[in-house]
N, C-alpha and C positions, 0 to 999 in steps of 0.2 A: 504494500500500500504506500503511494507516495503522500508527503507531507508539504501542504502547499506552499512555498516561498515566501516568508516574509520578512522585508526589507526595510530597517531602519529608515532608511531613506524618503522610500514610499507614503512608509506611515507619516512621518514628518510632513512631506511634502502634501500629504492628504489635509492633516493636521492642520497648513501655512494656507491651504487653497479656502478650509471653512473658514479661519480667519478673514481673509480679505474679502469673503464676498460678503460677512457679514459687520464688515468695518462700521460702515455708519452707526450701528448699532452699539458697537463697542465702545463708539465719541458720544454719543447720548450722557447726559448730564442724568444724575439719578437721586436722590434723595439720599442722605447719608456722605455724599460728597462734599469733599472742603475746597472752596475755590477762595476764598480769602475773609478778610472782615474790613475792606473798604471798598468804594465802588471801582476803585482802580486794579484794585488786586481781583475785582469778580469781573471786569472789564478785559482782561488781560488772561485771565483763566478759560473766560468763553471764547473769545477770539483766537486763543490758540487752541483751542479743540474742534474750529472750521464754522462756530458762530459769527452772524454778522448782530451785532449789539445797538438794536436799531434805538432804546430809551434804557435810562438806569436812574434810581433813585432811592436815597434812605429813607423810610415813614417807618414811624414806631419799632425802629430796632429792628428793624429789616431790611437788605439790599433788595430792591424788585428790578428786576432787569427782563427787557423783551427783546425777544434774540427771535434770529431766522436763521434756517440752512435750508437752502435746497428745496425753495419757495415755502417751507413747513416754519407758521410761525409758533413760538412757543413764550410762555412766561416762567419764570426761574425765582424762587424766594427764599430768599439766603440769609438767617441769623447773622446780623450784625457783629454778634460778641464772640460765636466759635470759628463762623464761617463756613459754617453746613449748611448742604441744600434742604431747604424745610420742606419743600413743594416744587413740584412740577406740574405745569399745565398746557397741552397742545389747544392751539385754537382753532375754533373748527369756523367755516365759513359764518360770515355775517348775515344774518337775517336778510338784510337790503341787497344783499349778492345772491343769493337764493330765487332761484327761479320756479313759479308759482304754477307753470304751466298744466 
């Protein structure tokens, strides 16, 4: 009985190939994450993760920041004082964009 071939290599390269097709996924910002505790340091954390960081703002000990990638826009709420993601919200089309037909 022959014993199938398996190839460190393969497996690896199997391994590198689910990575990358599921990259975006893996840049997705997630609750629990630390991206800073000023708007500069949560500014600079999104944008090097392939956000475009279209509004930011501190209210009540909170960074809020509205970010895009890849036409998907999203809201990001980030504890001032640790610098953890508190919230994550995708926005989903506008009422007034929505077609009634």
């Amino acid at each position: 009985m022959k014993t199938p071939f398996k190839s460190p290599a393969l497996t690896l390269f199997s391994a590198t190939g689910l990575l990358v097709s599921t990259g975006i996924a893996l840049a997705a910002v997630s609750v629990g994450d630390t991206l800073g505790t000023t708007e500069e340091d949560v500014r600079a954390a999104l944008t090097s993760q392939g956000y475009m960081v279209e509004e930011i703002e501190t209210e009540d000990g909170e960074i809020e920041a509205e970010v895009s990638m890849d036409g998907q826009e999203m809201e990001v709420v980030v504890d001032a004082q640790t610098g953890q993601v508190l919230e994550t919200e995708m926005d989903g089309p506008d009422e007034d964009e929505m077609d009634d037909d």
